[in-house]
N, CA, C and O of each residue as an XYZ file, in Angstrom:
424
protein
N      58.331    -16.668     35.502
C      57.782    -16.645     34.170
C      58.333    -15.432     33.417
O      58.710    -14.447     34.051
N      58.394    -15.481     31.964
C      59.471    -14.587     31.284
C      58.703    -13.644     30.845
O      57.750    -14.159     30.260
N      58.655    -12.636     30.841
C      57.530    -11.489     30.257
C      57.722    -11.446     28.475
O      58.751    -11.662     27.835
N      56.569    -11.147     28.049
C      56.586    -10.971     26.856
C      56.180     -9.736     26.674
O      56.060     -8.887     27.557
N      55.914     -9.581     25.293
C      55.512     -8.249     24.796
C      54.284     -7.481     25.576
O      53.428     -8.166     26.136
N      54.213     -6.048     25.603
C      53.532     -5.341     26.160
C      52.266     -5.253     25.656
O      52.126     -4.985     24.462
N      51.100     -5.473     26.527
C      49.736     -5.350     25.534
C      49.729     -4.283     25.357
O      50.460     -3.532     26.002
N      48.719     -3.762     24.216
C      48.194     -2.545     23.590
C      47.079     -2.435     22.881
O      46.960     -3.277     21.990
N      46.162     -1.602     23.005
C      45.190     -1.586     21.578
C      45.978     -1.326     20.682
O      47.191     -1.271     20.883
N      45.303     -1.075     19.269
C      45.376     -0.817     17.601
C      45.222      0.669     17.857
O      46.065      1.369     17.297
N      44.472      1.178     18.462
C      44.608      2.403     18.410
C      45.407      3.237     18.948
O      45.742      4.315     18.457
N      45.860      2.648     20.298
C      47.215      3.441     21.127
C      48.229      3.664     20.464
O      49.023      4.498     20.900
N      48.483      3.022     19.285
C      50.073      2.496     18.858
C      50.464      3.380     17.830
O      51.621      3.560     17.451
N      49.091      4.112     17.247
C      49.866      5.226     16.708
C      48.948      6.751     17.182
O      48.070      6.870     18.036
N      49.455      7.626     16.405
C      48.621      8.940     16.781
C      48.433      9.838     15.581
O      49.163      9.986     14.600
N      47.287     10.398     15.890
C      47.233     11.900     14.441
C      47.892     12.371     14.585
O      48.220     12.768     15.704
N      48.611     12.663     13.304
C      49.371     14.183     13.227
C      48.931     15.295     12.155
O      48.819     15.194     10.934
N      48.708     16.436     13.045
C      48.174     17.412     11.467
C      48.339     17.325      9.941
O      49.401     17.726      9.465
N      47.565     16.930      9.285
C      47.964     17.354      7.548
C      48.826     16.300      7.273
O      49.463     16.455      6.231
N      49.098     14.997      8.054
C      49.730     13.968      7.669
C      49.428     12.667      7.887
O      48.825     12.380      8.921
N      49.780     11.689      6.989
C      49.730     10.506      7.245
C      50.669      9.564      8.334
O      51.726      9.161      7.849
N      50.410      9.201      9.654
C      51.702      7.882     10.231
C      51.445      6.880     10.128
O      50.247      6.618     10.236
N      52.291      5.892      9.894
C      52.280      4.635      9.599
C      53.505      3.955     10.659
O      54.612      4.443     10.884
N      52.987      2.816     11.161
C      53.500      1.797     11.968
C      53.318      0.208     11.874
O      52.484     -0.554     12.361
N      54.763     -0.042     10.810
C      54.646     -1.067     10.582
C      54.980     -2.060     11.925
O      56.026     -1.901     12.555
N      53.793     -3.300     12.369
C      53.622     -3.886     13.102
C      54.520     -5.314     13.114
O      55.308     -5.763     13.946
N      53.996     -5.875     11.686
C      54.755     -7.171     11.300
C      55.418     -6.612      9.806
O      54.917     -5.813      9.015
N      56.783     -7.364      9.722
C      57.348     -7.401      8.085
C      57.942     -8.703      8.150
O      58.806     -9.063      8.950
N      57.354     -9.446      7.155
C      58.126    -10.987      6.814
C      57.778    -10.672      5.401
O      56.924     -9.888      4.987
N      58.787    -11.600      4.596
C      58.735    -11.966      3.605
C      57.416    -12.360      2.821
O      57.285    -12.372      1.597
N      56.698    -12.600      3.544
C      55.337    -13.465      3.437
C      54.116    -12.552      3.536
O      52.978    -12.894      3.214
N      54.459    -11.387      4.002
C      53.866    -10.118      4.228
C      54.068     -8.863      5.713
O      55.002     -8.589      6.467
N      52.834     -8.445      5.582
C      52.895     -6.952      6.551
C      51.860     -6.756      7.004
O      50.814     -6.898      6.371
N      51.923     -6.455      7.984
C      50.840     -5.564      9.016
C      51.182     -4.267      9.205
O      52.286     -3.850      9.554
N      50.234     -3.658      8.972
C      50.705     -1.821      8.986
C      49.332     -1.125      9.699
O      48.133     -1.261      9.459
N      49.978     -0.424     10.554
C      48.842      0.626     11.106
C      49.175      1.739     10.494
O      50.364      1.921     10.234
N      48.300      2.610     10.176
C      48.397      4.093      9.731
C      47.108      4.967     10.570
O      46.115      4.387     11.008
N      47.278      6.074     10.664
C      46.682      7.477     11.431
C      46.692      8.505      9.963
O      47.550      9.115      9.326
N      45.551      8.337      9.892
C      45.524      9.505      8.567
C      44.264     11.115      8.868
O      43.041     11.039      8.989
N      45.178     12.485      8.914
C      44.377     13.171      9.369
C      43.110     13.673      8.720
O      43.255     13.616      7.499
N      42.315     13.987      8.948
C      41.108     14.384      7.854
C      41.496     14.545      6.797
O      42.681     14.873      6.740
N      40.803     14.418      5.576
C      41.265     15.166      4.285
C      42.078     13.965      3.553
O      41.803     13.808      2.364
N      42.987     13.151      4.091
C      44.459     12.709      3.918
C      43.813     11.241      2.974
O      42.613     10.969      3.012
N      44.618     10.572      2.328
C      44.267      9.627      1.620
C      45.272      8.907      0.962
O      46.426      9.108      1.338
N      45.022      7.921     -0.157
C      46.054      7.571     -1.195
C      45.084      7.493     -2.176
O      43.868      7.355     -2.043
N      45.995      7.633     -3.535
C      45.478      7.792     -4.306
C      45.735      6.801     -5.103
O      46.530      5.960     -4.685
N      44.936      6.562     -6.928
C      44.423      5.569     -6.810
C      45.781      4.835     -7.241
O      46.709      5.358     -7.858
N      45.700      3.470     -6.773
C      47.087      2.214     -6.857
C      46.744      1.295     -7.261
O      45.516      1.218     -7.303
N      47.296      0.422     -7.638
C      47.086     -1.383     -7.558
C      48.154     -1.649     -6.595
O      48.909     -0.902     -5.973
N      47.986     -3.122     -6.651
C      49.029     -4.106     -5.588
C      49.297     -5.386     -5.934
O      48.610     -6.175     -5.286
N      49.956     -5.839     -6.625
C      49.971     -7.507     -6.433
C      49.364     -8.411     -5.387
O      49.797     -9.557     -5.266
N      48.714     -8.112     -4.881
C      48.390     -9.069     -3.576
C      47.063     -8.545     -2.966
O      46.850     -7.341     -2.827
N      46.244     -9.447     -2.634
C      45.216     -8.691     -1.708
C      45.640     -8.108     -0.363
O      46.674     -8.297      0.278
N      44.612     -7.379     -0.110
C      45.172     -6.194      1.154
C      43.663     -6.661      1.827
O      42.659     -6.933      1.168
N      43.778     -6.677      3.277
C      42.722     -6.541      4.044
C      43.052     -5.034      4.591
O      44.123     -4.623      5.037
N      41.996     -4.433      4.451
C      41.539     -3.316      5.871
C      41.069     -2.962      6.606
O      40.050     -2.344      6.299
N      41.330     -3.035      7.764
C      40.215     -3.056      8.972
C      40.054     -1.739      9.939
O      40.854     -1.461     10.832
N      38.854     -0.958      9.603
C      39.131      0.245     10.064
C      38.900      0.197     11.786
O      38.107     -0.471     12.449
N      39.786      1.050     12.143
C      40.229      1.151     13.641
C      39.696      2.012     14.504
O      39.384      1.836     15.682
N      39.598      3.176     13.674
C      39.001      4.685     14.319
C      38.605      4.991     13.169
O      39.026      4.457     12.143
N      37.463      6.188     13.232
C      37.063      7.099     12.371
C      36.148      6.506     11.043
O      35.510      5.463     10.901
N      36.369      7.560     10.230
C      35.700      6.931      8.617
C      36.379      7.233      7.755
O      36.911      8.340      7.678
N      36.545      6.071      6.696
C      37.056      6.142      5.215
C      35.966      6.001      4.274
O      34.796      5.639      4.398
N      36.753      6.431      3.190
C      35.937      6.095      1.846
C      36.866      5.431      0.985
O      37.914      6.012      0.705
N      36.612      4.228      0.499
C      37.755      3.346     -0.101
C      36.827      2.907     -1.647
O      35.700      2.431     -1.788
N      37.750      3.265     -2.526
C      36.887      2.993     -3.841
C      37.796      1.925     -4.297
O      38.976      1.898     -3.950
N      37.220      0.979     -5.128
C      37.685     -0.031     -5.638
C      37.470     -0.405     -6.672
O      36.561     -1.235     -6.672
N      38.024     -0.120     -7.955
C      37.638     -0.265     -9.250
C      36.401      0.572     -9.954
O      35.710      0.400    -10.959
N      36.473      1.495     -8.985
C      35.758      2.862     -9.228
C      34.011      2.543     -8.430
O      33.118      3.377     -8.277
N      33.999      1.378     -8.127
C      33.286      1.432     -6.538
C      33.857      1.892     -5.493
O      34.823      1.316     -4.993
N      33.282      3.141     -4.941
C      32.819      3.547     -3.524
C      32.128      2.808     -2.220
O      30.942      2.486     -2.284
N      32.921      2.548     -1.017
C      32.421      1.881      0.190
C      32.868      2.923      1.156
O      33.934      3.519      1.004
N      32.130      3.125      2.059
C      32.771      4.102      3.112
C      32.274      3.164      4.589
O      31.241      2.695      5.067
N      33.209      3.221      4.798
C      33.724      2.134      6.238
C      33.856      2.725      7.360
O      34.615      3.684      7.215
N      33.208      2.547      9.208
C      33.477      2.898      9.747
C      34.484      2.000     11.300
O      34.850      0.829     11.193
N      34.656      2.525     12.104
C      35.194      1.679     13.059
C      35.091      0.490     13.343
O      34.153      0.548     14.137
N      35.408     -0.715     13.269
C      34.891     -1.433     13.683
C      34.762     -2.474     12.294
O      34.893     -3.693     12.408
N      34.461     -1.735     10.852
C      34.366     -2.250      9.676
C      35.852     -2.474      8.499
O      36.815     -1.737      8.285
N      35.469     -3.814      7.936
C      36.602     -3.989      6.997
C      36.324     -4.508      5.292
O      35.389     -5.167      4.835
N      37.019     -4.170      4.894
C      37.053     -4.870      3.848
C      38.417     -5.746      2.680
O      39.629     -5.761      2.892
N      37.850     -6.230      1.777
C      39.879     -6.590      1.372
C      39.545     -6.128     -0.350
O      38.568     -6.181     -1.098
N      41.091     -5.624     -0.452
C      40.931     -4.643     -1.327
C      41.952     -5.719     -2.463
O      43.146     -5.909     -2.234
N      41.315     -6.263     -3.526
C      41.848     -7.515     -4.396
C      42.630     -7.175     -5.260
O      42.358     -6.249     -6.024
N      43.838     -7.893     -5.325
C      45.307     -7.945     -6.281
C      44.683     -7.223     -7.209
O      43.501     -6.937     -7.404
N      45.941     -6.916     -7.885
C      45.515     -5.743     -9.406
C      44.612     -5.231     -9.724
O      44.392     -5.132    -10.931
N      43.670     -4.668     -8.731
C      42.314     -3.874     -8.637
C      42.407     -2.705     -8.268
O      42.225     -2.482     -7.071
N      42.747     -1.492     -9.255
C      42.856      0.005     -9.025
C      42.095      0.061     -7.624
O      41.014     -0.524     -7.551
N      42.719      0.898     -6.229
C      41.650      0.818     -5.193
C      42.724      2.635     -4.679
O      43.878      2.918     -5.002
N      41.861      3.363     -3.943
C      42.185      4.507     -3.639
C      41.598      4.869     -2.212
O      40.377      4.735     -2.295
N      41.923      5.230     -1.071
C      41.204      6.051      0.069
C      41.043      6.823      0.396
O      42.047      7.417      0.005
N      40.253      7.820      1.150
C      40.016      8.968      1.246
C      39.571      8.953      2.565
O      38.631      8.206      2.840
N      40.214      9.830      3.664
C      39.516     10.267      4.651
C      37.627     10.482      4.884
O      36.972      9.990      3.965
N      37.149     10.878      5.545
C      35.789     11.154      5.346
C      35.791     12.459      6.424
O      35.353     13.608      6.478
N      36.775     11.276      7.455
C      37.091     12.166      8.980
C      38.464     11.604      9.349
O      39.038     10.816      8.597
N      38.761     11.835     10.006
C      40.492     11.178     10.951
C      40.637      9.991     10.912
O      39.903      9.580     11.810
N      41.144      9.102     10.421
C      40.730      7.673     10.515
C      42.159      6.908     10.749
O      43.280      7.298     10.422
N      41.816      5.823     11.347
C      42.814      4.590     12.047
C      42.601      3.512     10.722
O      41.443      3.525     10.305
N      43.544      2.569      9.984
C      43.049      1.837      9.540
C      44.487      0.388      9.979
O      45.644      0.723     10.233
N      44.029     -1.101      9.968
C      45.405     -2.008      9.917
C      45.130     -2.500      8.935
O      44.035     -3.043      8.792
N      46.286     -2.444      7.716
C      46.309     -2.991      6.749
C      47.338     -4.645      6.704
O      48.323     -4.815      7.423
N      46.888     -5.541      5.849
C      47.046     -6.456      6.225
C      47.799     -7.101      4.791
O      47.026     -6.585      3.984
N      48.502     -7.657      4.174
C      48.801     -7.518      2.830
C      49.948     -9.116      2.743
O      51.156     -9.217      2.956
N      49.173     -9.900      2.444
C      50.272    -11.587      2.232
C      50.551    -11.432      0.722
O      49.854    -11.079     -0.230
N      51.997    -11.880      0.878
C      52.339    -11.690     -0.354
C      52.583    -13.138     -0.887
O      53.614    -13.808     -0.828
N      51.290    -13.464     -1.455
C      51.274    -15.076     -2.100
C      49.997    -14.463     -3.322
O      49.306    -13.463     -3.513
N      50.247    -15.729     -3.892
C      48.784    -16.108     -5.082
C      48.073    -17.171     -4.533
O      47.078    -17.611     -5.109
């Protein structure tokens, strides 16, 4: 039998790094992306839109994710999807894991 890919958690696959954001893109198709990111305390984005809805599913830690100038703060285990052309911004709370999820259709 032919081996396939190596299992892993969501969380093994990336790591904190001081005072910075990593990101590990998982999947890239045309059709969209899967992205893990490790963001250290403090660390965030600021506020954006997107053509496309974004799911986020937090992995480790806590965020605070505002969305059209609503505030949700999300912990492990919790997600939400952050909707096409809807100013949305994140903010650490603490160290946080998040997989972002992003199809690029209407």
């Amino acid at each position: 039998m032919a081996e396939g890919p190596e299992k892993q958690t969501l969380a093994e696959m990336v790591s904190y790094q001081e005072g910075t954001v990593v990101s590990k893109t998982i999947v890239k198709k045309e059709t969209g992306t899967v992205t893990l990111f490790a963001f250290d305390k403090g660390q965030g984005l600021s506020e954006h839109t997107a053509p496309f809805d974004a799911l986020v599913y937090v992995v480790d830690g806590e965020v605070e994710i505002s969305i059209s100038g609503n505030k949700h703060r999300l912990k492990k285990g919790e997600m939400i999807v952050m909707p096409a052309n809807e100013p949305h911004a994140l903010q650490g709370v603490e160290a946080f894991k998040m997989l972002l999820t992003m199809i690029r259709s209407n």
